[in-house]
Legacy VTK file of the C-alpha trace (Angstrom):
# vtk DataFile Version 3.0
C-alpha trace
ASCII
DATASET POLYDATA
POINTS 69 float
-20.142 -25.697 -4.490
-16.868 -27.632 -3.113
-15.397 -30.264 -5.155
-12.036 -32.151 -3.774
-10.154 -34.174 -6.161
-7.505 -36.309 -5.658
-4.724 -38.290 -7.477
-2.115 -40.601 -5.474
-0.428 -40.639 -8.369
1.414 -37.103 -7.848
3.362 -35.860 -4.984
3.322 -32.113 -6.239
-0.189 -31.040 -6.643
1.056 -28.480 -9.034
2.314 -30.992 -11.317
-1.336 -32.684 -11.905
-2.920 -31.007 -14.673
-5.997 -29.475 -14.248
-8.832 -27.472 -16.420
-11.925 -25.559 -16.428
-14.411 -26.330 -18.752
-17.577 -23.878 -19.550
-20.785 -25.943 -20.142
-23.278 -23.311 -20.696
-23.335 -19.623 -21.504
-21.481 -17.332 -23.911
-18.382 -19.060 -23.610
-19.530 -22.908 -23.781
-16.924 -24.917 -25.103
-13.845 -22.751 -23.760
-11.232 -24.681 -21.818
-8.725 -22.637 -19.268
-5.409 -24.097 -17.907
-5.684 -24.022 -13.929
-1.427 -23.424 -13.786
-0.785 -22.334 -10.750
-1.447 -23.645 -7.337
-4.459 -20.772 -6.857
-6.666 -19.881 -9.687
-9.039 -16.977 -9.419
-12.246 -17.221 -11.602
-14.537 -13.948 -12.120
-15.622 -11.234 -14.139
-12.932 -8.779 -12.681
-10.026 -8.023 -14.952
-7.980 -9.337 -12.125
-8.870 -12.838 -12.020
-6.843 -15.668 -13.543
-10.176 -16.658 -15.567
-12.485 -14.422 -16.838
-15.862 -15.319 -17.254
-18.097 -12.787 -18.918
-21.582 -14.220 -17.686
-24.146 -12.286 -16.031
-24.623 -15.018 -13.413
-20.365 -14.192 -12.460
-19.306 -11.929 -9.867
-16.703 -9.684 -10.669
-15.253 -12.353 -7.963
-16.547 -15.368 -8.166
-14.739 -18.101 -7.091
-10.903 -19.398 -5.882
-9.843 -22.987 -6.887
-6.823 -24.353 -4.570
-4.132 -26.732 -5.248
-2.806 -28.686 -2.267
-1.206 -31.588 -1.245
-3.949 -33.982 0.590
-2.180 -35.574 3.372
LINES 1 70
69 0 1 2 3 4 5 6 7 8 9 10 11 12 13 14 15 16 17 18 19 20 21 22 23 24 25 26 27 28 29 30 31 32 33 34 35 36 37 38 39 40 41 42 43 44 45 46 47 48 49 50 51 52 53 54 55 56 57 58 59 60 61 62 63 64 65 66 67 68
């Protein structure tokens, strides 16, 4: 699904910080920075997060940070 955040407070949407949590699964618990301004997520070994989850593509998702005008 599509989730849009926003914060007023920061003219560089790089400069918010940002995280993935895991709720369920193998790696419950684990938090990953989101750095840059796009963060892959999938099983792949190219991906900026790797999630080792049966239920995760090899790639599963692309989180985007931009400036919401």
């Amino acid at each position: 699904r599509t989730m849009v955040v926003t914060s007023s407070a920061a003219q560089d949407p790089t400069a918010v910080r940002a995280e993935l949590v895991v709720t369920k699964g193998r790696q419950k618990g684990q938090v990953f920075p989101l750095g840059g301004s796009v963060t892959t997520i999938g099983r792949g070994a190219g991906n900026d997060v790797r999630l080792n989850d049966w239920f995760i593509s090899k790639s599963h998702a692309q989180i985007e940070r931009r400036r919401v005008q």
